[in-house]
C-alpha atoms as one frame of an Amber mdcrd trajectory, in Angstrom:
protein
  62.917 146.962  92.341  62.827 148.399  95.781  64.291 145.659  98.169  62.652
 145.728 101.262  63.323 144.041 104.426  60.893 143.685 107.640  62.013 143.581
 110.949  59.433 143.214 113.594  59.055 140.233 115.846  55.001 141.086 115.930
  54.547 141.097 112.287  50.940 141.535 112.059  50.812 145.018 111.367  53.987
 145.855 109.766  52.386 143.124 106.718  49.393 144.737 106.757  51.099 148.016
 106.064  53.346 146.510 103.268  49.869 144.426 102.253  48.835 148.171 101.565
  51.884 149.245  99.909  52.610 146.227  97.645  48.883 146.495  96.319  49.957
 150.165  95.231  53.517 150.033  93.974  54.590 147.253  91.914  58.447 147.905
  92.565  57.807 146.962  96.046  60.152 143.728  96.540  59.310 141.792  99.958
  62.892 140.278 100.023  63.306 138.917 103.706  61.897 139.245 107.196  63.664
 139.159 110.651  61.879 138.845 114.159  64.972 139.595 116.086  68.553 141.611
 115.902  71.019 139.189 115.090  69.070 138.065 112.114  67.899 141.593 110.824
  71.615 142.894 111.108  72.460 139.766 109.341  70.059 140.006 106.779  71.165
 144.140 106.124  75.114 143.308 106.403  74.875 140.459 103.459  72.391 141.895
 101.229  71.869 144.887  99.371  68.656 146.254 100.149  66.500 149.488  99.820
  64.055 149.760 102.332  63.837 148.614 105.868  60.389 148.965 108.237  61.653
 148.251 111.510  59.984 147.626 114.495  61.603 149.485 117.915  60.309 147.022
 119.994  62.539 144.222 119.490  64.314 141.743 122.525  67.252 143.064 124.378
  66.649 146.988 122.568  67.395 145.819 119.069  65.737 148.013 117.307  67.825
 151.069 118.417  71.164 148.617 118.376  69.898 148.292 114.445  69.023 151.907
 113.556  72.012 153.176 115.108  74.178 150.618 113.218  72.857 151.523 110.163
  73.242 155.328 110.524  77.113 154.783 110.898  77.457 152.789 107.423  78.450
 155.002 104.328  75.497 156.321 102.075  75.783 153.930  99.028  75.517 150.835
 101.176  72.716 152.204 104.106  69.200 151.469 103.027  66.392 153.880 104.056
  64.775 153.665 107.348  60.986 152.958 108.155  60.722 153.186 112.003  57.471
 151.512 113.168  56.548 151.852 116.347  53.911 152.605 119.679  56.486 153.823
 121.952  56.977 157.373 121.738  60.156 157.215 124.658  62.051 154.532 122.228
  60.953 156.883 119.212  62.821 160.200 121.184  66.307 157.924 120.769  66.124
 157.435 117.119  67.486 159.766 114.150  64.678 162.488 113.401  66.121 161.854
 110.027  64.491 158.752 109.985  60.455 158.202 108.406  58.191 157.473 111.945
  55.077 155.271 111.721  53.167 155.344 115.084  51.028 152.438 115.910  47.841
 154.559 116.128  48.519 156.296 112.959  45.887 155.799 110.278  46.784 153.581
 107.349  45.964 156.566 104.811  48.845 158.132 106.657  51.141 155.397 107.303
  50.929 154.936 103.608  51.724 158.700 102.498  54.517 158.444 104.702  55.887
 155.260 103.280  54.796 156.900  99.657  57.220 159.504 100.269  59.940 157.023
 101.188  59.859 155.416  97.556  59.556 158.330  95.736  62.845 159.475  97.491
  64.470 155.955  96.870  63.596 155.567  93.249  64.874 159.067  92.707  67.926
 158.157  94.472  68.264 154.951  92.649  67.377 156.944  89.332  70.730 159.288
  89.772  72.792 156.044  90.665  71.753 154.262  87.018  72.436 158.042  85.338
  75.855 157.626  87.064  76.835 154.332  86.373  75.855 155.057  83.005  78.158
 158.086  82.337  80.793 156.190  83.848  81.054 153.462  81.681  80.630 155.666
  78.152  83.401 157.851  79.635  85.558 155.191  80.206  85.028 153.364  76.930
  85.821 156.716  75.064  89.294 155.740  77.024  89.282 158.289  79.924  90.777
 157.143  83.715  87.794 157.092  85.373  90.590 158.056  88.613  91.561 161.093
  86.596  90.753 164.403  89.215  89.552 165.354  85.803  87.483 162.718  84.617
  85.628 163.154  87.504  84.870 166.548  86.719  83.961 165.850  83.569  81.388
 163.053  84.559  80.007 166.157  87.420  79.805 168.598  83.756  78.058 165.893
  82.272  75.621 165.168  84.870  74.973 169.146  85.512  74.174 170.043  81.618
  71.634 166.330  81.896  69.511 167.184  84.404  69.141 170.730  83.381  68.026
 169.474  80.328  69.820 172.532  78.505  72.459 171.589  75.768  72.661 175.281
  75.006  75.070 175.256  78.250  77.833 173.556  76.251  78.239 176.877  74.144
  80.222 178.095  77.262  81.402 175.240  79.262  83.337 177.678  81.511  80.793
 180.068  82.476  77.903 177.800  82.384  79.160 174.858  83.794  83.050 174.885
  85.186  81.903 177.796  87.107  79.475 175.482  88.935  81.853 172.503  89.429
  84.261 175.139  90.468  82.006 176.786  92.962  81.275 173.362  94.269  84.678
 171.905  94.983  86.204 175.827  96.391  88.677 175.570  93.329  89.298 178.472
  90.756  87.474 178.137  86.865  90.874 177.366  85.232  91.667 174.431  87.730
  88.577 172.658  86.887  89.444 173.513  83.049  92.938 172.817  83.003  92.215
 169.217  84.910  89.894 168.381  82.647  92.056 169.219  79.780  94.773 166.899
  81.180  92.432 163.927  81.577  91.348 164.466  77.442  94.605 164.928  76.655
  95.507 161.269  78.425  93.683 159.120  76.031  94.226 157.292  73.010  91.688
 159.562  70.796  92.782 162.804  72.508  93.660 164.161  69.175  90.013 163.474
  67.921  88.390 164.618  71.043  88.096 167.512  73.452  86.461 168.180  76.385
  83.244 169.474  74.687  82.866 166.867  72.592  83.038 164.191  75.231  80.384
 165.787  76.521  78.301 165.796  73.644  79.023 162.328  72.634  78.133 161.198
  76.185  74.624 163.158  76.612  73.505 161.922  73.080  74.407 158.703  74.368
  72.028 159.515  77.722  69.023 160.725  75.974  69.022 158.010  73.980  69.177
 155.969  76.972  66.513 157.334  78.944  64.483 159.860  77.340
């Protein structure tokens, strides 16, 4: 579910817009609304939620005390932004990052706009459940998940999954290492060799070896969710 909070202390047509939206996609989750800062910042700081449609025209500036609060918290914890709004000189001092409903925008295009949101979020929360998911098969074949080299095992794992190509485990060092590699500025055999060392740290390391980690773990995922 998408968790969505609305911020707005005129609330008649941010519901009407989320009316619209709920009516279309069923993952929509109306979780809590605020009409003023202290209560919306509340609400964001002790919950873990998804979406927020925020209204710029809160008491005292809130809305911009919000947004920019929420831009300075770390990726996995900041929810997505919805900025709702008629004033086009409080819009000019918000993120362009950030998706911008004006007041005298049509619903068909409020709702593409918000449309676009989800689709982003759901992808986003997709990749978080594919993570979480490697993560704990990895560690249950007995790896340190803190291992330098677990981690680049988990990145192999995820890069051969959504190619959707198991015929890039035939050469994990061209086909994949050299990505990882390429990705962290490090040479081919460093990725290799720190991968080796985290195989070589568990239990089963004589029954296991990189590559068939790898296998084990993306049987596992299609399993999962194919």
């Amino acid at each position: 579910m998408i968790r969505t909070v609305i911020i707005d202390n005129n609330l008649d047509y941010s519901k009407k817009i989320l009316n619209t939206i709920l009516s279309n996609f069923k993952d929509i989750q109306l979780m809590y609304v605020a009409t003023t800062y202290k209560e919306g910042i509340n609400i964001i700081k002790n919950n873990l939620i998804d979406l927020v449609l925020i209204d710029l025209k809160l008491p005292d500036n809130g809305g911009i005390k919000i947004i920019k609060q929420l831009n300075s918290m770390n990726n996995i914890q900041k929810p997505r932004i919805v900025v709702i709004s008629g004033n086009y000189e409080l819009v000019s001092q918000v993120n362009e990052k950030d998706c911008i409903i004006y007041k005298l925008d049509s619903f068909e295009e409020a709702y593409k706009k918000i449309e676009r949101i989800i689709s982003d979020i759901n992808y986003e929360n997709n990749g978080k459940e594919v993570k979480r998911f490697i993560a704990s098969e990895i560690f249950k074949l007995g790896y340190n998940i803190k291992h330098k080299g677990t981690q680049y095992i988990i990145e192999a794992i995820i890069y051969v999954y959504e190619r959707n190509n198991m015929d890039l485990i035939d050469n994990l060092e061209q086909n994949v290492y050299r990505y990882i590699s390429y990705k962290h500025n490090k040479t081919i055999n460093n990725i290799k060799t720190n991968i080796i060392k985290a195989t070589r740290g568990i239990e089963r390391a004589n029954q296991l070896t990189p590559k068939i980690s790898i296998i084990m773990v993306l049987n596992k995922m299609h399993q999962q969710f194919n």
